[in-house]
C-alpha positions as CSV (number, residue, x, y, z in Angstrom):
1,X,4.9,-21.3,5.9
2,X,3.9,-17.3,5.7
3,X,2.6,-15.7,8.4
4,X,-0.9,-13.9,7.7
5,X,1.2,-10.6,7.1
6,X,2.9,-12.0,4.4
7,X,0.4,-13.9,3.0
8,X,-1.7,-10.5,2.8
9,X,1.6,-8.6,1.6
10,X,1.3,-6.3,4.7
11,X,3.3,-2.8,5.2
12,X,5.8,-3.1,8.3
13,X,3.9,-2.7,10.9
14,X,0.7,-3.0,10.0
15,X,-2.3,-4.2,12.2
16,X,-3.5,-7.4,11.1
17,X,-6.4,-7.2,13.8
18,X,-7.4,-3.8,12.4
19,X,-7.7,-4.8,8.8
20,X,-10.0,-7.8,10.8
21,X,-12.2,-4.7,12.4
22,X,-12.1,-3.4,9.0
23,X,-13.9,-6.2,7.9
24,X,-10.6,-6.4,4.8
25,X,-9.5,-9.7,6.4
26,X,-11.6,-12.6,8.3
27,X,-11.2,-13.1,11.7
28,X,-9.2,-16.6,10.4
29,X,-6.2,-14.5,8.4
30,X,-8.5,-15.0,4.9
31,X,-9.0,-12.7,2.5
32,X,-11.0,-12.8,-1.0
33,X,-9.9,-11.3,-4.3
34,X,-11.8,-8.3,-4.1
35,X,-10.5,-7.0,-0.5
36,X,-7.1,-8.0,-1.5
37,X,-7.5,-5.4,-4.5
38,X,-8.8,-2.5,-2.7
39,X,-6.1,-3.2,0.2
40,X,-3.6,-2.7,-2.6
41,X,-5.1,0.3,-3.4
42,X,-5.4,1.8,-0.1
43,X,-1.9,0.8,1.2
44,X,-0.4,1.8,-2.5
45,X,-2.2,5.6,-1.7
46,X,-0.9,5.3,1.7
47,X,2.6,5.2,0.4
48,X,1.9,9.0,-1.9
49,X,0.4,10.3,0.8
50,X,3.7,9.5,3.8
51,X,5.8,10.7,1.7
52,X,3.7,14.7,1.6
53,X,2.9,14.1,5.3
54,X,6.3,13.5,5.7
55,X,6.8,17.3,3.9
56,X,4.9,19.2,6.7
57,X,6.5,21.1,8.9
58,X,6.8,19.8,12.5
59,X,4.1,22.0,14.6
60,X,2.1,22.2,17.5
61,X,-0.5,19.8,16.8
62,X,0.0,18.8,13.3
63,X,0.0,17.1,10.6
64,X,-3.7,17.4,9.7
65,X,-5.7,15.6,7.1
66,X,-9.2,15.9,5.7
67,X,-10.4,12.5,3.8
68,X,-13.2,13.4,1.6
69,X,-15.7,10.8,0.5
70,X,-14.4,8.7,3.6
71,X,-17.1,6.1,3.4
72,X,-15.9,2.9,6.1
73,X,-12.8,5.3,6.3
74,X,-10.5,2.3,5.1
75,X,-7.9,4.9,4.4
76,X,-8.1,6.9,7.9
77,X,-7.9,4.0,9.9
78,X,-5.2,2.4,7.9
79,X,-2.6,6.0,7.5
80,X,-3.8,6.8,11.2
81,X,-2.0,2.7,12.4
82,X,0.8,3.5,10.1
83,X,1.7,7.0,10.1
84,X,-0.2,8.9,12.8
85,X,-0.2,6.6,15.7
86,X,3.9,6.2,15.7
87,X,4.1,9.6,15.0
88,X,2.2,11.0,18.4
89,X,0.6,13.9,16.8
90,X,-1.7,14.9,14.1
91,X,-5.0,14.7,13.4
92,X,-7.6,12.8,10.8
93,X,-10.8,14.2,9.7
94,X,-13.4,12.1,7.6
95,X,-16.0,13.3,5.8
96,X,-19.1,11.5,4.6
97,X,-22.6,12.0,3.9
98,X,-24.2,8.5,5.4
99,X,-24.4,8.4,8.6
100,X,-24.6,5.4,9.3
101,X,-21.0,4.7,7.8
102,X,-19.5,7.7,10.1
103,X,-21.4,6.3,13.1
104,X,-19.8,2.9,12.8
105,X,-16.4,4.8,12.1
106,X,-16.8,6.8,15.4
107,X,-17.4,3.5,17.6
108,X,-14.5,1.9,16.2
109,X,-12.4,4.8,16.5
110,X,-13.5,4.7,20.3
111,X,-12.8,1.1,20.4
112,X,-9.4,1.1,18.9
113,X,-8.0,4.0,20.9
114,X,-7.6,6.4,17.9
115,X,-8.4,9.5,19.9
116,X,-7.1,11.6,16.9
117,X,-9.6,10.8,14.5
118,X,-12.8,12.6,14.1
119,X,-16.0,11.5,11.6
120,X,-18.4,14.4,10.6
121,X,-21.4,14.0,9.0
122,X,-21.4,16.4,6.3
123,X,-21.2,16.7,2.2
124,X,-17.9,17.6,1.1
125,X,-19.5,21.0,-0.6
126,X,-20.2,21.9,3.3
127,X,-17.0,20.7,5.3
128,X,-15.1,24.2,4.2
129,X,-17.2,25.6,6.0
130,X,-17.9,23.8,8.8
131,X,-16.9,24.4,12.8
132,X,-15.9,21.4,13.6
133,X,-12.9,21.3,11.0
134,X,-9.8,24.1,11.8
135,X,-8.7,26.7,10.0
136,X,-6.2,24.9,7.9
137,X,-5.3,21.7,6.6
138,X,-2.3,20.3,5.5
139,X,-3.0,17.6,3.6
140,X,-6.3,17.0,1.7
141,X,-7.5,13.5,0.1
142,X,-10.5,11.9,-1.6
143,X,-10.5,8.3,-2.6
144,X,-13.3,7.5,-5.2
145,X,-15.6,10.6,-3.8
146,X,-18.2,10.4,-6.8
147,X,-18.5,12.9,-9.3
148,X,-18.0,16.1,-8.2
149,X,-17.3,15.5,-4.9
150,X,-13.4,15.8,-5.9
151,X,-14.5,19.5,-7.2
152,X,-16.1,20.0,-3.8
153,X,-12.3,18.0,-2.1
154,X,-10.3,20.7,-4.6
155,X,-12.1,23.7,-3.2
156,X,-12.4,22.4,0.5
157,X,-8.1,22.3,0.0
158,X,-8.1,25.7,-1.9
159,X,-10.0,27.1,1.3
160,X,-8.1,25.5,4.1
161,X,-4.8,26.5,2.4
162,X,-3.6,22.7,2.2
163,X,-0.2,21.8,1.4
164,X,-0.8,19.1,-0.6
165,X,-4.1,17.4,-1.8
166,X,-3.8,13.6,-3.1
167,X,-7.0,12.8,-5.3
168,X,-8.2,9.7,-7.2
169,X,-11.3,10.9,-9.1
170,X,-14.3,8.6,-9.5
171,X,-17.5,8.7,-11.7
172,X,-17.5,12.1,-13.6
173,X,-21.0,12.7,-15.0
174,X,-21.3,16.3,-14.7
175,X,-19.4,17.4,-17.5
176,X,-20.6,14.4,-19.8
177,X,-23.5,15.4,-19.4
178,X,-23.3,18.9,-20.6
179,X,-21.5,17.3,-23.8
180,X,-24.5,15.5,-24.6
181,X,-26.7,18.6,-24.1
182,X,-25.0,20.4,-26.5
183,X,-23.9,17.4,-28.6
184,X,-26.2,18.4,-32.0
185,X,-24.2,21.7,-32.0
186,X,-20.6,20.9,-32.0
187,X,-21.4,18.2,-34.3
188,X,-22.0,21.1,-36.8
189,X,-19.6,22.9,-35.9
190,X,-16.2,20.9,-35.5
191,X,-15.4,17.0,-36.4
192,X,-13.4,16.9,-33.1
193,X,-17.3,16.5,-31.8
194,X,-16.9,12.9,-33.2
195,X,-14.7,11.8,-29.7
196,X,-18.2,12.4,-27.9
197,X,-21.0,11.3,-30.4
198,X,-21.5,8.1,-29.2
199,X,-22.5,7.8,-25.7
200,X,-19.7,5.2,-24.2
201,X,-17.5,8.0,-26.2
202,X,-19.4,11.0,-23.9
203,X,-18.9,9.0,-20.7
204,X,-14.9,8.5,-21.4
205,X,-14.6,11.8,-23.1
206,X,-16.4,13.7,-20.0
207,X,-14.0,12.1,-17.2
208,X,-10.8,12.4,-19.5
209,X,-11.8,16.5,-19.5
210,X,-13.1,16.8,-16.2
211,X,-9.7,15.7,-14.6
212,X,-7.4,17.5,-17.1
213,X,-9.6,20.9,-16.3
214,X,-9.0,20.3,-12.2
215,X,-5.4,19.7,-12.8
216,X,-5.2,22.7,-14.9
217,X,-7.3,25.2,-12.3
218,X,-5.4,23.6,-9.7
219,X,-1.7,24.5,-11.6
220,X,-3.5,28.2,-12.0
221,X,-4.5,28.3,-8.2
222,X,-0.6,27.6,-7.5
223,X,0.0,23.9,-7.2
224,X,2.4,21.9,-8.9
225,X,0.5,19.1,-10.3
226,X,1.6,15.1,-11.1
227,X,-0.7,12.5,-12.8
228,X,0.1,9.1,-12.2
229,X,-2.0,5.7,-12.0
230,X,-2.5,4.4,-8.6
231,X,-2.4,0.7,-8.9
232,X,-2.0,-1.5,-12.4
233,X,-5.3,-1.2,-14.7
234,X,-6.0,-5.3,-13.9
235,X,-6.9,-3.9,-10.4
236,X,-9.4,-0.9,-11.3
237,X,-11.0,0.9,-14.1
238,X,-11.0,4.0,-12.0
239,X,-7.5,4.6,-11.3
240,X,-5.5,7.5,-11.8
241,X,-4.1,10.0,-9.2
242,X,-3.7,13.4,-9.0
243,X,-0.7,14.9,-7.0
244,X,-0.7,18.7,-6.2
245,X,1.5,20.3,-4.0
246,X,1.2,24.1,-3.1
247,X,3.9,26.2,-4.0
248,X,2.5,29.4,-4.2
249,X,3.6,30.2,-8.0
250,X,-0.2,30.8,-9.9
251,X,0.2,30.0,-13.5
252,X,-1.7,32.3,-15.9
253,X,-1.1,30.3,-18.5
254,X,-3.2,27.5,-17.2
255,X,-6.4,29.7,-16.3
256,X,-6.0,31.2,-19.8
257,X,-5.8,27.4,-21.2
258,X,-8.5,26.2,-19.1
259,X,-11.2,29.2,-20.3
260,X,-10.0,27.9,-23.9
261,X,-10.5,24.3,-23.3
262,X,-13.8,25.0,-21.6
263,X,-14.4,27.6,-24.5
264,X,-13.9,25.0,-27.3
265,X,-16.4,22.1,-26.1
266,X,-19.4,24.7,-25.2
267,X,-18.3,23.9,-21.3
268,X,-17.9,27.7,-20.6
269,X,-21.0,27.9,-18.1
270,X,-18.7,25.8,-15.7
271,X,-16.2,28.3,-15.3
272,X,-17.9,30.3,-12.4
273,X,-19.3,27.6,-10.2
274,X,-16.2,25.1,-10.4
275,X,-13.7,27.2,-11.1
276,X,-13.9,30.5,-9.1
277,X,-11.1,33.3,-8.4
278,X,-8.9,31.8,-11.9
């Protein structure tokens, strides 16, 4: 018979009593459909985001991460038991808005001996910002941070001088909704309007833009970019990744494509507060 690690289809070495703290697994080894999907996911991101840890240079201190959106902090607890722990070093930051979530991350922190993991309080549009967070970051990450929370993730890594920043976006509104504000127009004045007349249309045509105007400013900010889905499409709806990895090489012809992209669906007022110094 399986042992519970195999049963769950566990990494080597993982903590079966932490995914119990998490709450992923019951205290008997069970697990129900749903928590068996978002393990996938999180232990399928954990694999992307070794293999750029892996890429920072061994210093004083580091790696460094910043998890944006953390929420319970599934994915800081479960890279810190994989990666950071063995490794000795290093440091994990989550960031979250409800404090309730980051207070029951601190205590089991605390409880589990994970002295290199820190929870603030804040909204990601604050943490570049903020004291408690150092100058730089290697590694940047947001799993599912709502709407435009990955904007806020893209600039806190674009301000920290991260390395590499590992994003899965998640319910982009804010650029739907200024397609449907200026809907009646383009409908006038190009058929291309048609991909957005119809709401469910505005919704899927908002996210698809949103995500190829980030990976565009971040290609212009000097970051190679990779798309790529996270996990098979029978596991979530809201799945693809976004790999960028500094190299230093700013690409005009991105910023000039973006301000043509943002030009051509009446999105230009966007430019200045999402996508500053192109």
């Amino acid at each position: 018979m399986k042992d519970v690690a195999q049963q769950l289809e566990l990494k080597p070495g993982q903590s079966v009593e932490l995914l119990k703290e998490l709450h992923i697994v019951t205290r008997d080894g069970r697990i129900n459909q749903d928590s068996r999907r978002k393990l996938k996911q999180v232990n399928h991101l954990v694999q992307f985001i070794e293999k750029v840890l892996q890429q920072v240079p061994v210093e004083e201190g580091g790696p460094t991460l910043a998890d944006h959106g953390a929420g319970k902090s599934y994915l800081g607890f479960v890279l810190y038991d994989l990666f950071f722990k063995p490794l000795g070093r290093g440091h994990i930051y989550g960031i979250e808005t409800r404090p309730e979530l980051v207070q029951k991350s601190r205590e089991l922190a605390r409880v589990l001996g994970f002295d290199r993991m820190s929870f603030l309080n804040i909204a990601a549009a604050d943490a570049a910002t903020d004291a408690a967070l150092p100058d730089r970051i290697d590694v940047v990450t947001a799993l599912h941070a709502c709407d435009t929370a990955t904007d806020d993730a893209i600039a806190f890594g674009l301000r920290k001088h991260a390395r590499h920043m590992v994003l899965v976006p998640c319910c982009q509104a804010e650029v739907a909704a200024c397609l449907r504000q200026s809907k009646a127009l383009s409908l006038a004045r190009t058929p291309l309007a048609e991909l957005w007349r119809h709401p469910l249309h505005t919704r899927e045509m908002g996210s698809q833009l949103t995500n190829v105007l980030r990976c565009l400013y971040l290609e212009a900010m000097g970051y190679q970019v990779t798309v790529t889905e996270l996990v098979g499409w029978e596991h979530s709806l809201k799945n693809e990744l976004i790999l960028a990895s500094h190299t230093g090489q700013r690409r005009r012809a991105s910023a000039e494509r973006l301000r043509a992209i943002l030009a051509e669906f009446g999105l230009s007022s966007l430019e200045s507060p999402r996508f500053p110094g192109l």
